[in-house]
PASE-19739 format. One line per field, with one value per residue (C-alpha): residue in three letters; x, y, z. Coordinates in steps of 0.25 Angstrom, whole numbers, padded with zeros to 4 digits. Example, Ala and Ser with C-alpha at 12.3 -4.5 7.8 and 13.67 -1.06 7.14 Angstrom:
BEGIN
residu <- [ALA, SER];
c1 <- [0049, 0055];
c2 <- [-0018, -0004];
c3 <- [0031, 0029];
# end
This chain:
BEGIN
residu <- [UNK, UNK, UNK, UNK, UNK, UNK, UNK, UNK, UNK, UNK, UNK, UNK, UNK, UNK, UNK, UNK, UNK, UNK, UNK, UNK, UNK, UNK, UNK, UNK, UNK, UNK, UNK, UNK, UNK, UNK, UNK, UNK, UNK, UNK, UNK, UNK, UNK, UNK, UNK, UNK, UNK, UNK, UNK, UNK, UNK, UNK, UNK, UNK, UNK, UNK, UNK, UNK, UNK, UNK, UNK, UNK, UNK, UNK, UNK, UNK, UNK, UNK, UNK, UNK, UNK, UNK, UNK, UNK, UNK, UNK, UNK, UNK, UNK, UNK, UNK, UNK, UNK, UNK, UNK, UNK, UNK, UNK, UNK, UNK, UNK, UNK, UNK, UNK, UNK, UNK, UNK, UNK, UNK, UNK, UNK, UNK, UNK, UNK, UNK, UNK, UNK, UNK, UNK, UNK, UNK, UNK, UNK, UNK, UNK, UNK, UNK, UNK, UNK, UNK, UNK, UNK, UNK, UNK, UNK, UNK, UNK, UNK, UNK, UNK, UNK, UNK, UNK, UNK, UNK, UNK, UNK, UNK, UNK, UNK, UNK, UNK, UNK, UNK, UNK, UNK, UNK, UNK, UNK, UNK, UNK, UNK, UNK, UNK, UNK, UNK, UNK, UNK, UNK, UNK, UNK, UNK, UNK, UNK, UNK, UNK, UNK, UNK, UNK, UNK, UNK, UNK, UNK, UNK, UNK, UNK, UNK, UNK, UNK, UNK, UNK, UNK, UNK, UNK, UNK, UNK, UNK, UNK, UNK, UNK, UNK, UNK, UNK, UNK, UNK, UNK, UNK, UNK, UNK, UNK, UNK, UNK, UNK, UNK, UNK, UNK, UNK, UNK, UNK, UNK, UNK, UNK, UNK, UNK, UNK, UNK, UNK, UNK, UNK, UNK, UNK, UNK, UNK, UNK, UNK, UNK, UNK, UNK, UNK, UNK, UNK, UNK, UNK, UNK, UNK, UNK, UNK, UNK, UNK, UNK, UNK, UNK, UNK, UNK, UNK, UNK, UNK, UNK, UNK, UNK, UNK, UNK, UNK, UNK, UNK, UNK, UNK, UNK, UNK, UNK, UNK, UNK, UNK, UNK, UNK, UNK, UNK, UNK, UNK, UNK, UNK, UNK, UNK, UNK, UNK, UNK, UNK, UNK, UNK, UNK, UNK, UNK, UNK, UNK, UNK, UNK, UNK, UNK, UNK, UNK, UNK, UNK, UNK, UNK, UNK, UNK, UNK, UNK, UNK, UNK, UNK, UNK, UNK, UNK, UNK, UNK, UNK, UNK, UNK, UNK, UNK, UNK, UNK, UNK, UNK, UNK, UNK, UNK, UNK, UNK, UNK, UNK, UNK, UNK, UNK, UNK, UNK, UNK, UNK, UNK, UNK, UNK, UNK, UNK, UNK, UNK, UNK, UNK, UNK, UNK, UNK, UNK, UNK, UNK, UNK, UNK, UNK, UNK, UNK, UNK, UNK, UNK, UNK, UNK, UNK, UNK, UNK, UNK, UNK, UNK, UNK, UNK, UNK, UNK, UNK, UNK, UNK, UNK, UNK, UNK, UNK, UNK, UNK, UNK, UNK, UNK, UNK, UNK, UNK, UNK, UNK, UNK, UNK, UNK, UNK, UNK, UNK, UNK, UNK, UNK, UNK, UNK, UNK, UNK, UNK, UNK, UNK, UNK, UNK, UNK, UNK, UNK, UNK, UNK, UNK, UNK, UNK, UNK, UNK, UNK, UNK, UNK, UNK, UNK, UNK, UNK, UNK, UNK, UNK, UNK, UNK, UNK, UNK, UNK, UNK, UNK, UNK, UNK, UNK, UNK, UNK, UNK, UNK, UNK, UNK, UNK, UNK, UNK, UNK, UNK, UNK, UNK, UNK, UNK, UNK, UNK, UNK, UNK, UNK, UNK, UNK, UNK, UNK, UNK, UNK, UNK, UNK, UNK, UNK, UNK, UNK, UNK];
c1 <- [-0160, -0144, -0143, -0153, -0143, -0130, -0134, -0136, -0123, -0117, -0126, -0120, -0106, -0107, -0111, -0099, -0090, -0097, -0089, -0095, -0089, -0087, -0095, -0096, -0088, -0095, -0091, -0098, -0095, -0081, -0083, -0067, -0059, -0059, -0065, -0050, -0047, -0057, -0055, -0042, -0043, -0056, -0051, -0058, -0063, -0075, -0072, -0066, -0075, -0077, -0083, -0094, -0087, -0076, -0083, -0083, -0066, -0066, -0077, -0067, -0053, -0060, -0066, -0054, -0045, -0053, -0054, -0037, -0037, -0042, -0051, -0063, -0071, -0080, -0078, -0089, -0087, -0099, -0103, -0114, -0120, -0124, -0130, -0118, -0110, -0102, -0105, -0097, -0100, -0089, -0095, -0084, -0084, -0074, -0064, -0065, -0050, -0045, -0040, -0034, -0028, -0022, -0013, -0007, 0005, 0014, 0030, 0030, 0028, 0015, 0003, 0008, 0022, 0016, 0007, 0017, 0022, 0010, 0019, 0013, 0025, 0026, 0015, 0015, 0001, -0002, -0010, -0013, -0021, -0023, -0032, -0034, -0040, -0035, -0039, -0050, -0035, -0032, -0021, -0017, -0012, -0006, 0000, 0003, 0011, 0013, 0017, 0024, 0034, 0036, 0032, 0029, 0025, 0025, 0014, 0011, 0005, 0001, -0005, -0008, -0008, -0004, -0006, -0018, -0013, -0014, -0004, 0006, 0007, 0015, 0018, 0026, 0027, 0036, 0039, 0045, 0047, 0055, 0057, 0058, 0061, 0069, 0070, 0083, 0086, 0081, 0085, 0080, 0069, 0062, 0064, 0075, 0073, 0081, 0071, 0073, 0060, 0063, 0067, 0067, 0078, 0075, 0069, 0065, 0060, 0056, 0051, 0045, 0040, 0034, 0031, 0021, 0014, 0001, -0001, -0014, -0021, -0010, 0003, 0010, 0026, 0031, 0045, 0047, 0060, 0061, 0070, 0072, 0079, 0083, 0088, 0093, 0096, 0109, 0102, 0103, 0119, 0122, 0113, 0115, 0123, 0114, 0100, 0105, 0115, 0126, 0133, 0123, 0112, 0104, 0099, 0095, 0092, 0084, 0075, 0070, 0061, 0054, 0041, 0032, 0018, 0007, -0006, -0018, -0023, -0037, -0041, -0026, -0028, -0033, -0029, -0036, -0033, -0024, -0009, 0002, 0018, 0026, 0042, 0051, 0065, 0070, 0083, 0087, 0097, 0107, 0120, 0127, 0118, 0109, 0120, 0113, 0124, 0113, 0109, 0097, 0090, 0078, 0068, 0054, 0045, 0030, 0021, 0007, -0005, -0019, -0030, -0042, -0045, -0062, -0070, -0065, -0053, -0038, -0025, -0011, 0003, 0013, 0029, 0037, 0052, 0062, 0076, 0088, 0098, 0110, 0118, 0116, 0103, 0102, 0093, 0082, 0079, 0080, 0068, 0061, 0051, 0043, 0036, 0025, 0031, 0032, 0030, 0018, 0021, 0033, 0027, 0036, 0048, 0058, 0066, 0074, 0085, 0090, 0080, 0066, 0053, 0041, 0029, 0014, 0003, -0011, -0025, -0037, -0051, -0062, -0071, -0079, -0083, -0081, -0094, -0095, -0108, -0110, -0108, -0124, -0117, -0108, -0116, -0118, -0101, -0099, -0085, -0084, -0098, -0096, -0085, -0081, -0075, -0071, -0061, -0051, -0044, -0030, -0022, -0007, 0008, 0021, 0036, 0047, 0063, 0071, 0086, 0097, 0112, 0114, 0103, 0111, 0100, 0088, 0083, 0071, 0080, 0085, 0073, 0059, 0050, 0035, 0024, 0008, -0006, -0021, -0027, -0040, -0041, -0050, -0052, -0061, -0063, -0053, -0042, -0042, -0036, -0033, -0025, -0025, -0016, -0010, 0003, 0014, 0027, 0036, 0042, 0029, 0029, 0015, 0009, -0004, -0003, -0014, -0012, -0018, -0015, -0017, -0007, -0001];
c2 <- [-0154, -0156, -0149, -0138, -0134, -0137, -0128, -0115, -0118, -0116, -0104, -0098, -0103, -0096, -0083, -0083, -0083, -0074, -0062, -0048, -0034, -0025, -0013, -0001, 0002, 0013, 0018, 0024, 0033, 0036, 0052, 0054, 0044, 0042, 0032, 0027, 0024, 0014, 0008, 0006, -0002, -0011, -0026, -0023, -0014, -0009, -0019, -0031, -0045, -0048, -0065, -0064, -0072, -0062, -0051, -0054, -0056, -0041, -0035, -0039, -0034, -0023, -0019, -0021, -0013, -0002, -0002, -0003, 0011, 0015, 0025, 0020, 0014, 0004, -0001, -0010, -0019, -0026, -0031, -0030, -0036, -0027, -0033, -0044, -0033, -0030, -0014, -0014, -0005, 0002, 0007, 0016, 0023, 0034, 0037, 0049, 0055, 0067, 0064, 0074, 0063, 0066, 0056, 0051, 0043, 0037, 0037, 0022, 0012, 0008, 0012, 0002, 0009, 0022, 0019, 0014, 0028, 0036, 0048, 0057, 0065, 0052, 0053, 0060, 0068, 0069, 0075, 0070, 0077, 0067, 0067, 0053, 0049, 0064, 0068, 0055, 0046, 0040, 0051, 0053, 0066, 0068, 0079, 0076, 0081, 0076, 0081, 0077, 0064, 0066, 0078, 0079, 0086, 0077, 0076, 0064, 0063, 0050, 0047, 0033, 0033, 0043, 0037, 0031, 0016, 0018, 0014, 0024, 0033, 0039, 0046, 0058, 0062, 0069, 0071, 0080, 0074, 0078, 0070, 0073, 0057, 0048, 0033, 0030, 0015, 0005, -0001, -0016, -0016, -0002, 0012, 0022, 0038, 0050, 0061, 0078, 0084, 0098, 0096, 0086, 0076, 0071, 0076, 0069, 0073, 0061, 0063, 0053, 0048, 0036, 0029, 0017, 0008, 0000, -0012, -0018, -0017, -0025, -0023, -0008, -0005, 0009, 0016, 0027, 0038, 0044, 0056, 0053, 0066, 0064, 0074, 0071, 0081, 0081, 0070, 0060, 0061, 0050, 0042, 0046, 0035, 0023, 0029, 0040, 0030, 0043, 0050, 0063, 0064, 0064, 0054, 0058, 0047, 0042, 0030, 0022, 0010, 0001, -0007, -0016, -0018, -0031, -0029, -0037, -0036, -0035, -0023, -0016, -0009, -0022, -0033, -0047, -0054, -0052, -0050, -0038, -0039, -0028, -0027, -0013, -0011, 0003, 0010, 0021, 0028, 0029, 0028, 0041, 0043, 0050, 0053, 0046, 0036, 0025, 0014, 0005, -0006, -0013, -0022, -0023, -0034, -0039, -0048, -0052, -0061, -0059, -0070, -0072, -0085, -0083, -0069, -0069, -0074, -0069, -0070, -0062, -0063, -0056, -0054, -0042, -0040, -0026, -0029, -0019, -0023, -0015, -0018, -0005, 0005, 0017, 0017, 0027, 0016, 0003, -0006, -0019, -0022, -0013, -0002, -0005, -0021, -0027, -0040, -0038, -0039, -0032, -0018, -0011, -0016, -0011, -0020, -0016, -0024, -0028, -0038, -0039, -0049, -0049, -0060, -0057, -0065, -0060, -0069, -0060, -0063, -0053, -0049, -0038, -0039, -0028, -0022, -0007, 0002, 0014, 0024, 0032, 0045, 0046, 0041, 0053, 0053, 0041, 0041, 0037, 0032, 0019, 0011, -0004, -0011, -0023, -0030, -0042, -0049, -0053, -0063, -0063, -0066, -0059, -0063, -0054, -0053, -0042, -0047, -0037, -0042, -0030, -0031, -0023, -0020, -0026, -0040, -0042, -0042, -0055, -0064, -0067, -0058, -0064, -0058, -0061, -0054, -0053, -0039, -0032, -0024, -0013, -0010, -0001, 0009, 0020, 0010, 0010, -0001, -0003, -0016, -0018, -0029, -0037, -0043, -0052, -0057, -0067, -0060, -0060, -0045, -0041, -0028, -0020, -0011, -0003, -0004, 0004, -0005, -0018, -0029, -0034];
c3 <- [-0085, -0084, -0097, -0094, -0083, -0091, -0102, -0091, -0084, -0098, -0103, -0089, -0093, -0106, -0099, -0089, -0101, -0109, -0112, -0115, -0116, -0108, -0114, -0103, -0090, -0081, -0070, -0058, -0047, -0052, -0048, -0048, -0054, -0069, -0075, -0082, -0069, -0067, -0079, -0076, -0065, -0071, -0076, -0090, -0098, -0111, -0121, -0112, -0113, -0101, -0098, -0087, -0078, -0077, -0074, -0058, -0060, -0066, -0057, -0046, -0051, -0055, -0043, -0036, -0043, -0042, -0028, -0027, -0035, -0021, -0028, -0025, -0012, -0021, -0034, -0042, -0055, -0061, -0075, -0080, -0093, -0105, -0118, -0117, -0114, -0100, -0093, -0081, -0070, -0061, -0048, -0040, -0026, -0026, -0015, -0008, -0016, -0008, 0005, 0015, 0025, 0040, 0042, 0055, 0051, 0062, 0060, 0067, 0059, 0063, 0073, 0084, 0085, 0085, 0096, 0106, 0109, 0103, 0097, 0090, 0086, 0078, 0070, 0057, 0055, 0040, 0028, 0016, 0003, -0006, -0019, -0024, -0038, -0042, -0056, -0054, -0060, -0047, -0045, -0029, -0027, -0011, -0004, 0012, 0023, 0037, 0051, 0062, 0065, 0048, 0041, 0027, 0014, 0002, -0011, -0020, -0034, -0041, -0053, -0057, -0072, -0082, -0096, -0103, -0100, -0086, -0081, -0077, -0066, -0056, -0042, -0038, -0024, -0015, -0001, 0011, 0026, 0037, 0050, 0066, 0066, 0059, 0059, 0058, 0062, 0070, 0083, 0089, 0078, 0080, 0073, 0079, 0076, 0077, 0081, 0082, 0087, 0083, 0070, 0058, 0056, 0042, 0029, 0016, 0002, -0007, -0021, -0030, -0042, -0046, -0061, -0060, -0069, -0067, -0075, -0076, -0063, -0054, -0059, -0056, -0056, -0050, -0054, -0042, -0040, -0027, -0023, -0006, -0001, 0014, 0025, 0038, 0051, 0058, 0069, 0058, 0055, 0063, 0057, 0042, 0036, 0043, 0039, 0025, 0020, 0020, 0030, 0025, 0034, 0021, 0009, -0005, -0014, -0026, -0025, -0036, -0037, -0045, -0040, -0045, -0039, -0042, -0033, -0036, -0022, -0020, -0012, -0011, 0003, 0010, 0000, 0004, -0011, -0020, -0020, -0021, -0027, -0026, -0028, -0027, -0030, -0023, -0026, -0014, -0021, -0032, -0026, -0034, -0044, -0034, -0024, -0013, -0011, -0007, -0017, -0011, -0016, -0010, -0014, -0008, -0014, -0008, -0012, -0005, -0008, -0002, -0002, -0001, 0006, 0006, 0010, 0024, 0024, 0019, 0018, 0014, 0013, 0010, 0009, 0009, 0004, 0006, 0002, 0000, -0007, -0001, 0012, 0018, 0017, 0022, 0036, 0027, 0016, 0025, 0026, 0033, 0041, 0050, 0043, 0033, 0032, 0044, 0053, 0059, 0075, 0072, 0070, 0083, 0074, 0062, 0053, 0044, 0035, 0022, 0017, 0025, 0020, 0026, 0026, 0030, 0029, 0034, 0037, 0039, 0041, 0036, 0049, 0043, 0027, 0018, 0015, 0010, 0018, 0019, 0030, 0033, 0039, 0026, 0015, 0006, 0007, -0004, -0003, 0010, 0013, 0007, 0013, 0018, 0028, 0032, 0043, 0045, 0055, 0053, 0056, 0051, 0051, 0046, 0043, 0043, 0041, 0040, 0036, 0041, 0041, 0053, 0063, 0074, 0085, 0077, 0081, 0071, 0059, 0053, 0060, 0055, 0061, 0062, 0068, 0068, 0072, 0069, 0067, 0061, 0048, 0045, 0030, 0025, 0011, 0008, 0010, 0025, 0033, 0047, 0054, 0069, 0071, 0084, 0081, 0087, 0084, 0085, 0098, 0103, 0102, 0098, 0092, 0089, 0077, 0067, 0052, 0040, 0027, 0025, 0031, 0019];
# end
């Protein structure tokens, strides 16, 4: 009898390692995008031998990464055996891929700002025509314009590859922007403006054009030139050497950058496994070569690691680095802590300096399960029919310094910053999130702030 039992633990050995060949790939419900596309993101492809006890491994990247294309609500794997032979089975939902958006953008920071004085000359009202998956290639073609605090005209086109290797593509874009108010420095840790309510005191026009290369599915680096063409109203005179870097009331500069990206993230909107590195060396500027007079270095690095400690629970951390290299930047290129990195507890501030590292980490518990249903009244609309949702609660804790040699009236430079909270996350299909969060800091300060992306 002991025999008996051994001999089928090995017959079922011997089928886990069996290797078979992937013979078909067909795809369903891919209405728009081409079927190269999909291939592209698959883990294998006709041809491959694949051993039985790899096809969960593939199934599961596979999956993934074409959900992270954000071109499709639902994406299915499976294998299924053939004579010996593998047919594998795509089974896509597509996204609904031309959006006309109203957006409502607030100048400040973030929502909790806003809402303290509940200005709504501060509020940008937008539109935005986009046309994603142009072509069916995963092409994003935009056009957008804004009103009110910040108005705006600009287009961008991106095209994701451009040869047969899939591996190339790039992004022109371009922009036109004129402001009533302009931030301009910062007193005891919060944003001073200069403001004309007739007229605008500011004007920018920023071009762009971007090279970048995706290797394999993880690995992408990006090679960008910008042409940054600044205007300032007689108001900002005074001001002109501290925030243009000039005694003209204008800035008109080249910048040029290198990045290089790693994400292997599961889920790129709400990440909960996984992990991201990403490093980026800006130029502003090329001294006399493009008559700007400025030359600026920076450096911004981040590097953060998600896992997954058993179907309910999680943990992330994650740490942040911007470093310039110059002793004195003009006010218009500075950085820190305060816009979209910050110590949360801290939302009401701004810090800005040399060199500024930031630490979070983030313990969620998952309330809610992520289950797709469907939606009776919409049910004939597949597109938006069919959708998930799930929710988390949050606990977390965030580190911060901001070195600056002159703090003048600025008391949250050169200290540790710390600050914690809990909070709920909405996450739900097309990408949407929303964080409710309750924070405090170490000076006891607390806060309530509403958030769209995910917290690290």
């Amino acid at each position: 009898m002991r025999g008996y039992w051994i001999g089928i633990l090995l017959c079922f050995g011997l089928l886990e390692s069996q290797s078979q060949i992937i013979k078909r790939i067909d795809i369903i419900g891919n209405k728009t995008t081409k079927e190269k596309i999909i291939l592209r993101e698959l883990s294998f492809s006709i041809g491959n031998s694949v051993l039985v006890n790899d096809t969960a491994r593939h199934k599961i990247k596979s999956e993934n990464n074409l959900f992270n294309t954000s071109l499709f609500n639902f994406s299915k794997v499976n294998f299924k055996d053939s004579l010996g032979d593998w047919i594998v089975l795509i089974t896509l939902q597509e996204r609904w891929y031309i959006w006309p958006e109203v957006i409502v953008k607030f100048q400040e920071r973030n929502f909790a700002e806003w809402w303290k004085n509940k200005n709504l000359s501060r509020v940008d009202f937008g539109l935005h025509l986009n046309k994603m998956n142009f072509l069916g290639l995963n092409q994003t073609l935009q056009v957008n314009s804004y009103l009110g605090f910040t108005e705006s005209f600009g287009f961008q086109y991106k095209v994701p590859y451009f040869n047969k290797k899939l591996k190339d593509g790039f992004k022109i874009a371009a922009e036109y922007a004129t402001q009533n108010e302009v931030f301009v420095g910062i007193n005891e840790d919060e944003m001073v403006y200069i403001k004309n309510d007739s007229i605008p005191i500011q004007s920018s026009l920023k071009f762009q054009l971007e090279y970048f290369r995706r290797t394999g599915f993880y690995q992408t680096q990006f090679l960008n030139a910008r042409f940054i063409k600044l205007k300032g109203w007689d108001i900002l005179k005074p001001l002109s050497e501290n925030y243009f870097g000039s005694i003209k009331s204008s800035l008109q500069f080249i910048n040029l950058s290198y990045r290089y990206k790693f994400d292997k993230r599961f889920s790129q909107n709400y990440p909960l496994n996984g992990y991201f590195f990403d490093f980026q060396i800006d130029q502003f500027g090329l001294g006399s070569l493009d008559k700007s007079d400025i030359f600026v270095t920076r450096l911004l690095s981040s590097y953060r690691k998600y896992w997954k400690i058993n179907h309910l629970y999680f943990f992330a951390a994650g740490a942040y680095l911007n470093h310039y290299f110059n002793e004195k930047t003009p006010f218009y290129l500075q950085g820190g802590l305060g816009f979209s990195n910050y110590v949360r507890g801290y939302e009401p501030y701004i810090i800005y300096g040399k060199t500024s590292g930031l630490l979070k980490t983030n313990f969620k518990t998952k309330l809610v399960k992520t289950k797709p249903f469907t939606i009776p009244v919409i049910k004939k609309i597949k597109k938006f029919s069919k959708m998930h949702f799930a929710l988390y609660w949050n606990c977390y804790l965030d580190m911060g310094y901001v070195h600056l040699e002159e703090s003048f009236n600025n008391n949250l430079t050169n200290q540790f910053l710390i600050g914690g909270g809990s909070g709920i996350d909405w996450v739900t299909y097309y990408d949407i999130v929303i964080r409710t969060e309750y924070s405090i800091n170490q000076f006891g300060n607390t806060n309530f702030n509403i958030s769209f992306v995910s917290p690290l």
